[in-house]
C-alpha positions, 0 to 999 in steps of 0.5 A, a space after each residue: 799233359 793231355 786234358 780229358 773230357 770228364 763228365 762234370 760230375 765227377 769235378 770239383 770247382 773247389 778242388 780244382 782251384 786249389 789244384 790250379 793255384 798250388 800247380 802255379 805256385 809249383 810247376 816243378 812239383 817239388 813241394 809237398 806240403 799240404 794245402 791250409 783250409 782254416 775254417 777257424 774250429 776246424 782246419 782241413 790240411 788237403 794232400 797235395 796231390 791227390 785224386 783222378 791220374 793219367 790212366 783213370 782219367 783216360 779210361 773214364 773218357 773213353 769209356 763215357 765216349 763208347 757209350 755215346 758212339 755206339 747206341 743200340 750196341 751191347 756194350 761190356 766191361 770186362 771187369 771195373 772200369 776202376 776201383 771206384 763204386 760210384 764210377 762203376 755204378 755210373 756206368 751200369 746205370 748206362 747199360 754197361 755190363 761186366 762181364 768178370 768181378 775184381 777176381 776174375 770170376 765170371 759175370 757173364 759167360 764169353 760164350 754169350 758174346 756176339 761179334 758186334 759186341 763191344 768189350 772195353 779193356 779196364 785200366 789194368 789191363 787184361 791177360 794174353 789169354 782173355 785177349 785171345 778168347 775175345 779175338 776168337 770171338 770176332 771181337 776186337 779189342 784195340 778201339 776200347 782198350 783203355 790200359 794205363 800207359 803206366 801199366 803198360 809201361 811195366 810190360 815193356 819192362 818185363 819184356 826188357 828183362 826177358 829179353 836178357 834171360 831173366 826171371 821176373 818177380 812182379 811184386 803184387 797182389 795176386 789176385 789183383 787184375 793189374 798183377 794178373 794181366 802183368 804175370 800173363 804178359 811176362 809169363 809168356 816170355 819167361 818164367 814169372 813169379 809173383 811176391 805179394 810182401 817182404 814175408 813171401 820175399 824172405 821165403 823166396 830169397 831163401 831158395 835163393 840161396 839154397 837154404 832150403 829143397 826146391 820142392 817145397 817152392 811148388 806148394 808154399 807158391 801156389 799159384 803164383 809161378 808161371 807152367 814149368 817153372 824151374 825152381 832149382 834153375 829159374 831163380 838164378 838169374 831175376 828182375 823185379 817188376 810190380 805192380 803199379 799201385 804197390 808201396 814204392 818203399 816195400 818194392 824198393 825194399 824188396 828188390 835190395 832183399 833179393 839183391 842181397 840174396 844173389 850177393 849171398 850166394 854168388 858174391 857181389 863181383 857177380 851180381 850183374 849176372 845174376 840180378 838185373 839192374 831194374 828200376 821203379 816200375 810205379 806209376 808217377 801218380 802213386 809215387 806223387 800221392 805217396 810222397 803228398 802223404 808223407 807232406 801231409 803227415 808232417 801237419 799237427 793233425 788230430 785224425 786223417 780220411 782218405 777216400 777211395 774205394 774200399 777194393 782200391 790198392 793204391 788208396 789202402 796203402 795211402 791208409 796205411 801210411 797214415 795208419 802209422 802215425 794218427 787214426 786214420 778212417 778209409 770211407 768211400 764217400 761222405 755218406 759215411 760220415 754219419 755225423 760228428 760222432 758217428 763214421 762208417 769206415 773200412 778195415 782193409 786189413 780185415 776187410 770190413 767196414 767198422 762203426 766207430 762213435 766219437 770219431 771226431 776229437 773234441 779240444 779246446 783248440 780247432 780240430 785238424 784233419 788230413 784229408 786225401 783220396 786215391 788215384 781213382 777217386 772223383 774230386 767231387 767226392 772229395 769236396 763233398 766229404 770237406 763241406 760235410 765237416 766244414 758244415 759241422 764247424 759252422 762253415 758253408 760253401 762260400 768259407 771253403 772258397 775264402 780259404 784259397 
């Protein structure tokens, strides 16, 4: 796999080597236990994989290299590079602009774009339509376009579907801007609609099945299905696509509802006509960060911290894995630990960041704490949250590096 220039800043010597020693120990990527830090009070159990994938990492340097080729030039950004804050900050601090936030609002107008302007496509990607108001502009976007190959990836698959005269049901979050660009990209070839979780599936499957009037699909869908879409006729043949930082096991499980759903209503001996055969769409990096989850939570475990940003998809279903077993705190750097006992931490759920106080359990035993981070965390983050608790067990720099 490609090696990418990242700025050093962003690199962990620690991190790197136990990802070195754990990628030599398995090439084939087979296992998924943790890796053991046993700093005697405390012991840090570090998902095996973890951090920065192909289409961060790519985007990143492409982004850092526009800024170096092109001094003097008004450079933007069409919304976050990655859901990471101190990525984006960084970035700013270079005299980078966005020109839209995470929901697509707009930050700078486009009618204030030039045509020597210089716009960098995000790793998500962007809509048909945003790509032809820039061309219209005179500003081409191919140089800059740092879209994932993995998202990507999906819009070939959507392509595939459509292609045979199916719907496609992208299962995402819908204002996300990687289901924005996928329901744009699919929604030009056919008609699109988007499920968010199993209780919008449900409601979807019983229009499937003729349970319930087609008219109804037009409010409780909302802005979630592409112009002219048919409810009666388009939901009779469907594929399911998503977004590539989705659960693997809710998309799994969403696309065997709405197989079940066909079955009900046109018999199992027509399902091919009537249900594409469709495969994960997920990135390989999600999938892998997942699966080191469920490694990691086989580890006798007091509390687990994931690190990420807090607008991250990939990373608060990270947290929700762990949500499920033991308590489990989603910060966005060690400077939120505030001390032993006190941790500034983010409900996804309810979007706000909490204050907790007696974070950290007190037991006659050492402490064991999980720690991972999302696909668009720097590993430097995460060395920095491990030296912090290391530091409030007595350890320094030169443990950590004895525990490899």
């Amino acid at each position: 796999m490609k090696n990418f220039d990242i700025p050093i800043i962003y690199r962990s010597p620690l991190i790197s080597a136990i990802k070195a020693k754990r990628k030599q120990q398995d090439k084939m990527k087979k296992d998924f236990s943790p890796t053991l830090l046993d700093l005697g009070r405390v012991q840090i159990f570090l998902a095996r994989h973890f951090g920065f994938c192909y289409g961060v990492e790519n985007a990143i340097e492409i982004s850092f290299r526009t800024i170096e080729e092109n001094p003097g030039r008004r450079i933007f950004l069409l919304s976050e590079m990655i859901h990471n804050p101190q990525v984006n900050a960084d970035l700013q601090a270079r005299g980078v602009r966005f020109l839209q936030d995470t929901q697509g609002r707009q930050l700078v107008s486009f009618d204030e774009l030039r045509a020597e302007d210089v716009v960098i496509i995000p790793a998500f990607g962007t809509t048909l339509e945003i790509e032809k108001r820039l061309r219209e502009i005179g500003i081409h976007t191919e140089r800059y376009n740092t879209t994932c190959p993995f998202v990507e990836k999906v819009w070939n698959r959507s392509s595939q579907i459509a292609g045979k005269q199916y719907t496609i049901v992208v299962h995402g979050k819908p204002g996300h801007e990687e289901t924005r660009a996928t329901f744009s990209h699919a929604a030009a070839e056919t008609p699109t609609v988007v499920v968010k979780d199993m209780a919008e599936t449900v409601k979807l499957a019983a229009y499937i099945r003729g349970e319930v009037p087609v008219e109804s699909f037009y409010t409780e869908f909302k802005g979630q299905y592409s112009d002219g879409f048919d409810a009666g006729r388009d939901l009779q043949r469907i594929g399911v696509v998503n977004q590539t930082t989705m659960l693997a096991s809710d998309t799994q499980a969403i696309a065997d509802f709405l197989r079940q759903g066909m079955i009900a209503r046109y018999g199992a001996a027509e399902i091919d006509a009537h249900f594409a055969d469709t495969r994960d769409t997920l990135c390989y990096a999600t999938l892998d960060n997942q699966n080191a989850i469920f490694g990691l939570l086989e580890a006798p475990a007091d509390v687990a911290i994931v690190v990420g940003g807090y607008n991250s998809s990939n990373t608060s279903h990270l947290v929700e894995l762990c949500e499920e077993k033991l308590p489990t705190y989603f910060i966005s750097s060690d400077e939120k630990i505030l001390s032993p006992g006190e941790i500034l931490h983010y409900n996804f759920h309810t979007r706000q960041e909490l204050h907790t106080t007696g974070w950290l359990p007190r037991t006659d035993g050492p402490v064991r704490i999980l720690v991972s981070s999302g696909a668009s965390c720097p590993d430097a983050l995460v060395e920095a949250v491990i030296s912090k608790i290391a530091k409030y067990y007595g350890a320094d720099s030169q443990s950590l590096a004895a525990t490899i």
